[in-house]
C-alpha positions in Angstrom: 33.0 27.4 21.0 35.1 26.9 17.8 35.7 30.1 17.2 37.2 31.2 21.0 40.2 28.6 20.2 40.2 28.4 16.1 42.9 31.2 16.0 45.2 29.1 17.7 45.3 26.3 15.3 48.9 25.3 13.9 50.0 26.1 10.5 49.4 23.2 8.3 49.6 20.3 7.4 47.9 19.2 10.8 46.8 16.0 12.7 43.5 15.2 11.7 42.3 12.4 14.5 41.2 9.0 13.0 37.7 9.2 14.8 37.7 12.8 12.8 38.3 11.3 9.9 35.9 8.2 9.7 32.6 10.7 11.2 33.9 13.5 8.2 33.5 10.4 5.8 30.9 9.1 7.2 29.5 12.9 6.6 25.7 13.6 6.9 24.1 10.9 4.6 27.0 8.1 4.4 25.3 6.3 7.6 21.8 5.8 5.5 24.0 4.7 2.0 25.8 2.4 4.0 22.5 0.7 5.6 20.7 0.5 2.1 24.6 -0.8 0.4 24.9 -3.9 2.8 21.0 -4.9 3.0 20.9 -4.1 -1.0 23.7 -6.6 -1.4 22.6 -9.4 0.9 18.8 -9.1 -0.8 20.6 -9.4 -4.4 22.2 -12.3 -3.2 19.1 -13.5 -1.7 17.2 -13.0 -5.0 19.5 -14.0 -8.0 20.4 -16.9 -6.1 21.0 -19.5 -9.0 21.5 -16.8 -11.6 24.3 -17.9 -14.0 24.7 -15.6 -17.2 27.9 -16.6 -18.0 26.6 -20.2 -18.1 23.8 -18.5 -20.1 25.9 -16.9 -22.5 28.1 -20.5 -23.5 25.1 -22.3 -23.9 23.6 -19.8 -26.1 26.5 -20.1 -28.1 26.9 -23.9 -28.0 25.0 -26.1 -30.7 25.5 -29.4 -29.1 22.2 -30.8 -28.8 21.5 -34.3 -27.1 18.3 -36.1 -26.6 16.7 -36.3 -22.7 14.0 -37.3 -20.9 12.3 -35.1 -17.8 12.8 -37.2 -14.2 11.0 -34.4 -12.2 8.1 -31.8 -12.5 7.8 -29.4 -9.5 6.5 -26.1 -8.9 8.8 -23.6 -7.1 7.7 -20.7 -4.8 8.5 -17.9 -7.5 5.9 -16.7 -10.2 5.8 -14.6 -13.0 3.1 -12.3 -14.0 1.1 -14.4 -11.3 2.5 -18.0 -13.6 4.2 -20.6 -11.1 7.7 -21.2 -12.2 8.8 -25.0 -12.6 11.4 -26.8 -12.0 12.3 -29.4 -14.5 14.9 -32.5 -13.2 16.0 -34.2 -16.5 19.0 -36.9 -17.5 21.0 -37.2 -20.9 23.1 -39.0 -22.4 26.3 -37.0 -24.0 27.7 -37.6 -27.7 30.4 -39.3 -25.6 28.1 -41.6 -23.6 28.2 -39.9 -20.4 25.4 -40.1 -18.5 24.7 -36.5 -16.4 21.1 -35.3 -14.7 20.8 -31.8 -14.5 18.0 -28.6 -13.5 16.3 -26.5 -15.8 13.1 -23.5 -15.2 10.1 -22.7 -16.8 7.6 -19.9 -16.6 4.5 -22.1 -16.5 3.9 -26.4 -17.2 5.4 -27.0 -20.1 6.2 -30.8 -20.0 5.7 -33.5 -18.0 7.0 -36.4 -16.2 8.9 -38.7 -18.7 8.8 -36.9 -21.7 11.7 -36.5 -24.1 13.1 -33.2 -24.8 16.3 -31.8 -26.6 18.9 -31.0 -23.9 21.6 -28.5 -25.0 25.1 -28.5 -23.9 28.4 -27.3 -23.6 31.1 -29.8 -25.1 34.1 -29.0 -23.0 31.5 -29.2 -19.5 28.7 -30.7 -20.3 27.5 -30.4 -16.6 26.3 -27.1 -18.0 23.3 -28.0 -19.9 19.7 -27.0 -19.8 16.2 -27.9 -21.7 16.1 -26.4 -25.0 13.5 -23.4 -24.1 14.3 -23.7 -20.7 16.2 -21.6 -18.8 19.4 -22.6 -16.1 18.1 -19.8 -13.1 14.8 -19.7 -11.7 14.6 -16.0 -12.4 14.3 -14.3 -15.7 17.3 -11.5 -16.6 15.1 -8.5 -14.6 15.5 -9.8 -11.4 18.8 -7.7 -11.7 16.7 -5.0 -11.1 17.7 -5.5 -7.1 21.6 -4.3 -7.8 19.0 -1.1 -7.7 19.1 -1.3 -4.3 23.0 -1.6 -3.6 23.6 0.9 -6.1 21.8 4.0 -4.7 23.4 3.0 -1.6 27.1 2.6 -3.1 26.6 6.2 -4.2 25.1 7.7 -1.3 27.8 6.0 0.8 30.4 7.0 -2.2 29.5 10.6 -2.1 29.7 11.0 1.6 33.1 9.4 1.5 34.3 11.8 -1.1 32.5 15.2 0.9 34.1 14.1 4.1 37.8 12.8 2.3 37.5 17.0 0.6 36.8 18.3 4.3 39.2 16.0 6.1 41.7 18.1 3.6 40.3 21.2 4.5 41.0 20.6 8.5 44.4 19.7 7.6 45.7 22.0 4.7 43.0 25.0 4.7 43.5 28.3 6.4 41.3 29.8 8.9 38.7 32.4 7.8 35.4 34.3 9.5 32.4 33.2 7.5 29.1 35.1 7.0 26.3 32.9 6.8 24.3 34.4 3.6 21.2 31.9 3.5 19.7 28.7 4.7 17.3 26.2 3.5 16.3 22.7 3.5 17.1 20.3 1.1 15.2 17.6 0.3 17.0 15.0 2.1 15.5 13.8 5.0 17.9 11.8 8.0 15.9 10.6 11.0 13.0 12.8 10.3 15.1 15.9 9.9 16.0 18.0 6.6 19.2 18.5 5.7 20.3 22.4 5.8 22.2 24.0 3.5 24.2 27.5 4.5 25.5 29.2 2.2 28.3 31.4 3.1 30.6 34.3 2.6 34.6 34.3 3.7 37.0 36.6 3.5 40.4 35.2 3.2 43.8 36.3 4.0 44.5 38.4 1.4 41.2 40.5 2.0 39.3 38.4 -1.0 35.9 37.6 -0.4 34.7 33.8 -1.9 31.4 32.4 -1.7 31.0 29.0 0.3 28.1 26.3 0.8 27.8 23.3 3.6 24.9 20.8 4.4 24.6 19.4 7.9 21.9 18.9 9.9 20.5 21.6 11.8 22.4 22.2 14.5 22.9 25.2 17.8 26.4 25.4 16.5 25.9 26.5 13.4 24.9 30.2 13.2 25.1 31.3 17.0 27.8 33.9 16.0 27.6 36.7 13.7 31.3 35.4 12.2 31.2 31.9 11.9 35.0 29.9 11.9 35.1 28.6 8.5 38.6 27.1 6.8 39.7 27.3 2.8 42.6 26.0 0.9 44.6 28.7 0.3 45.3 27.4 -3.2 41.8 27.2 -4.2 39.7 29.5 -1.6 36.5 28.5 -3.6 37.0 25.4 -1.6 35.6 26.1 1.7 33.7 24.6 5.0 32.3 26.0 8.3 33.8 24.4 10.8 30.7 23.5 12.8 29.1 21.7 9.8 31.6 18.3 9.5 29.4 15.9 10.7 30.5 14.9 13.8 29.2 14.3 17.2 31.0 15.9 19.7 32.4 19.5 18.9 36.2 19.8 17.1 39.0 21.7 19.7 42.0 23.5 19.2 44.5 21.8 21.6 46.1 25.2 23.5 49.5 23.9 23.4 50.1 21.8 19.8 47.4 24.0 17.6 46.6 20.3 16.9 42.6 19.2 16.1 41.5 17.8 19.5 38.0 15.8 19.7 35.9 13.7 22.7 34.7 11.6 19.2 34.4 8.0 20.1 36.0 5.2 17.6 32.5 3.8 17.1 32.1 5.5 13.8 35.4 4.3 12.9 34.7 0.8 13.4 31.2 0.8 11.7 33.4 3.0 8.9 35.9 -0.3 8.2 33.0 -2.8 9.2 31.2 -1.1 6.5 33.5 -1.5 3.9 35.0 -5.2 4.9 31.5 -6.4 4.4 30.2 -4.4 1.3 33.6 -5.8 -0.1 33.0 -9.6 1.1 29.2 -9.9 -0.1 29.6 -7.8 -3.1 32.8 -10.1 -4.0 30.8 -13.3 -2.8 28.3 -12.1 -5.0 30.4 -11.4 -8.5 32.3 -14.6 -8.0 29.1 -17.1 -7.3 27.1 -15.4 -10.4 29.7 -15.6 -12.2 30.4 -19.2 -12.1 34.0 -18.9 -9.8 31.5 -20.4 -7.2 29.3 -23.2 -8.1 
């Protein structure tokens, strides 16, 4: 137990082990928001593949016109309101006399093989250019609708991050303190089929103050087996408080009887999924900015 060694912890700052550090971060929920981050940011690139609103925007604002004729009619895969979406392979001849081919998309048939339509262009590139009425991506503007996705997991994942950076700063710099565990109840956050708990608690500091406390972990033998749980506080703000037993990790925290130092059996796997998490979030969602964005073409 926790609280048979707790009382021999140094005075701070401490040594908080990496491992420590990454599982805190990781906290209860930051394991789901990084699963629903990464897939939410490889189906966004899936589905606004060819999505260009910066190419968009300077064509809207171009008026260079040009007449064209359509080379290609095909029907894509996609639909809208249960309408195939075209795809429309015309050439064009610039106010310069360059001859280009290009790609445009349409919710429905709207012209055939060999007709002439008016093909709008930017001046300074006009490999940017579209059918008047047409569109450059095969997807209308909501199909950014699926940065949804990447953004409930970006917070979920965010917020753990932030819960578990504010306890990683308790283990260092807070003071140790018996805690009274006042109530319990589930939230309505579900991991793995089983509801997050959250205690609320009672400490009484050095100084003989008593400050209420809350934590959410999942339910756990640990927590609550002792009528005085070990809880720490920052003695410069004892509002700020945790129990001990409820930072998400796997294998129990340890007093070390010699240092005072945090001692844990936690394994660098969550440590490694921790930086994996973030190289990769990082690499599509930059992949993602710089190809919609028109850095990629």
């Amino acid at each position: 137990m926790l609280s048979n060694r707790i009382n021999r912890l140094a005075p701070p700052p401490r040594t908080v082990p990496l491992p420590v550090v990454c599982s805190a971060m990781f906290g209860v929920t930051g394991s789901l928001g990084a699963v629903f981050l990464i897939m939410g940011l490889v189906f966004t690139i899936v589905f606004t593949q060819g999505y260009r609103p910066v190419d968009e925007m300077r064509l809207a604002l171009s008026q260079t016109t040009a007449r064209g004729i359509i080379t290609s009619v095909s029907e894509t895969n996609s639909t809208e309101n249960d309408v195939p979406v075209y795809e429309y392979g015309f050439a064009f001849t610039t106010n310069r006399g360059q001859e280009l081919t290009g790609r445009s998309y349409f919710t429905g048939e709207q012209w055939g093989a060999n007709s002439s339509v008016t093909i709008e262009y930017v001046p300074e590139e006009p490999a940017i250019a579209r059918i008047k009425g047409a569109r450059l991506s095969m997807f209308m503007p909501w199909v950014l609708f699926v940065l949804l996705f990447p953004a409930i997991g970006a917070l979920m994942f965010g917020w753990a991050t932030i819960g578990g950076w504010r306890q990683v700063e308790l283990l260092r710099l807070g003071e140790v303190a018996d805690a009274r565990i006042l109530s319990r109840h589930p939230t309505n956050v579900e991991v793995n089929g089983q509801p997050v708990i959250e205690y609320s608690f009672e400490i009484r500091t050095g100084t003989g103050e008593t400050f209420n406390g809350s934590a959410k972990a999942l339910p756990s033998e640990r927590i609550g087996d002792e009528e005085n749980e070990p809880a720490l506080y920052l003695p410069t703000n004892p509002e700020r408080s945790t129990l001990g037993d409820a930072i998400a990790l796997s294998q129990p925290l340890d007093v070390d009887g010699v240092s005072g130092q945090w001692v844990s059996q936690e394994g660098i796997t969550k440590v490694v999924l921790y930086v994996m998490t973030w190289v990769v979030a990082v690499a599509l969602a930059g992949y993602w900015i710089l190809r919609t964005f028109g850095a990629l073409r």
